[in-house]
C-alpha positions in Angstrom: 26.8 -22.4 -10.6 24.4 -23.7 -13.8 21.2 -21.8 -13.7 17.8 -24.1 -13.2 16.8 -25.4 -16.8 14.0 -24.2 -16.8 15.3 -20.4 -16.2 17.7 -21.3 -19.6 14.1 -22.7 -21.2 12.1 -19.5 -20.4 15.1 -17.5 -21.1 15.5 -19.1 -25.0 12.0 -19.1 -25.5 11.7 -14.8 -24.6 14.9 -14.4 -26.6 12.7 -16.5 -29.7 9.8 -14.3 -29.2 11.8 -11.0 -29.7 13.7 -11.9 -32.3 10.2 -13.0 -34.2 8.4 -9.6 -33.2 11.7 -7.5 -34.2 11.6 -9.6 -37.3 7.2 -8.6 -37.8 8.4 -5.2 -37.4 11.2 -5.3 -40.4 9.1 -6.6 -42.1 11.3 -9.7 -42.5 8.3 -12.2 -43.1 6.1 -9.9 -45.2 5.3 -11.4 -48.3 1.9 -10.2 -50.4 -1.5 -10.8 -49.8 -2.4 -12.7 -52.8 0.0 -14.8 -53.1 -0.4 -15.8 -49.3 -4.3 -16.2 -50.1 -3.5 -18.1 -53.5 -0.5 -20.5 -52.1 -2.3 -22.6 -49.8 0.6 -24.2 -48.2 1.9 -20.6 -46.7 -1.8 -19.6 -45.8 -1.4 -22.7 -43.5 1.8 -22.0 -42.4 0.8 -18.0 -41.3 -2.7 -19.7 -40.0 -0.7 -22.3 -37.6 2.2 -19.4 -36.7 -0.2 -16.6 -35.4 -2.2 -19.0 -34.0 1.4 -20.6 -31.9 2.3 -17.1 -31.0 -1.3 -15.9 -29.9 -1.0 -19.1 -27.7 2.3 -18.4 -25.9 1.2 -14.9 -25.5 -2.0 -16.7 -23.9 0.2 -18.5 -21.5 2.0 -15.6 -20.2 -0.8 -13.7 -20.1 -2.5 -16.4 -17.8 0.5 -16.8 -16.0 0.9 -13.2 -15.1 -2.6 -13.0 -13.9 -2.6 -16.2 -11.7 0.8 -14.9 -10.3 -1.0 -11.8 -9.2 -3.9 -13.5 -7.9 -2.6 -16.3 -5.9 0.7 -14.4 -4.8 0.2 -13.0 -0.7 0.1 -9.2 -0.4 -0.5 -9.0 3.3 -3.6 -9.3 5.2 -6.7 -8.1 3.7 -8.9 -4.9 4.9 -11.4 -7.0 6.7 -8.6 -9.1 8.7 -6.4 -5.5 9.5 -9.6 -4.3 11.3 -9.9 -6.9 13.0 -6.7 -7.4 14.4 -7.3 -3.8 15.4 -10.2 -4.7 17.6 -8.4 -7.4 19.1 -5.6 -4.5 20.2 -8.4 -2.3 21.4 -10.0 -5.3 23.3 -6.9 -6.3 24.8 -6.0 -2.6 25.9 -9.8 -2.0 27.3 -8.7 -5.1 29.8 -6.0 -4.2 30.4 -7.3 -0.9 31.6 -9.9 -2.5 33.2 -7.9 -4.6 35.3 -5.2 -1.5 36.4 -8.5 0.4 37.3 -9.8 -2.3 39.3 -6.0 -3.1 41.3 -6.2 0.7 42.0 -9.6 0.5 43.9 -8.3 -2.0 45.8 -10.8 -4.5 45.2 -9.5 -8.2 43.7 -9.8 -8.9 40.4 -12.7 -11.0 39.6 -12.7 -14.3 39.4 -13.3 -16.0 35.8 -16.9 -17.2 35.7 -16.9 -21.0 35.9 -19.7 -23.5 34.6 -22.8 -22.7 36.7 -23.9 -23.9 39.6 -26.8 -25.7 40.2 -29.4 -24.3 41.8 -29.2 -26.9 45.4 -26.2 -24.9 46.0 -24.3 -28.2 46.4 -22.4 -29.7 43.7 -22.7 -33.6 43.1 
């Protein structure tokens, strides 16, 4: 099976990227100071090459972030406690209703809407 094209894209573009910083480090594109300060043409060139890498580095830099951000990680601290409490609520009636089957009275009914004071509902 083909990989997705934009895992091939990603993948060319990384492979680009370290080829260009092994290059920095061998000092492959090193040429001297003045002459990149006197030759205009290849101050604009290094000018609009940092600037293209510091802009992909940008992007993944953003991308890693929002990927970390956005991405679920379970619940939060907040929602675990209260999920907790619901467990403890749920075992306190629980309990509640075993004690009151045990005394032998019946359990009680759910309140309804209230009645109105006539005793007699219309």
């Amino acid at each position: 099976m083909r990989p997705p094209r934009i895992i091939l894209f990603w993948t060319v573009v990384i492979a680009a990227l370290l080829f260009i910083e092994v290059a920095e480090l061998t000092r492959l594109f090193t040429i001297p100071f003045l002459q990149a300060i006197s030759n205009v043409v290849t101050f604009a060139f290094a000018l609009i090459f940092v600037t293209i890498l510091a802009l992909i580095g940008a992007i993944f830099i953003g991308i890693y972030v929002s990927q970390r951000l956005l991405s679920p990680r379970g619940f939060s601290p907040f929602e675990e406690e209260m999920l907790k409490m619901r467990a403890d609520v749920t075992d306190l009636r629980r309990q509640i209703q075993d004690l009151t089957l045990r005394a032998g009275d019946p359990p009680a009914a759910s309140p309804g809407p209230p009645q109105p004071p006539g005793g007699s509902q219309p």
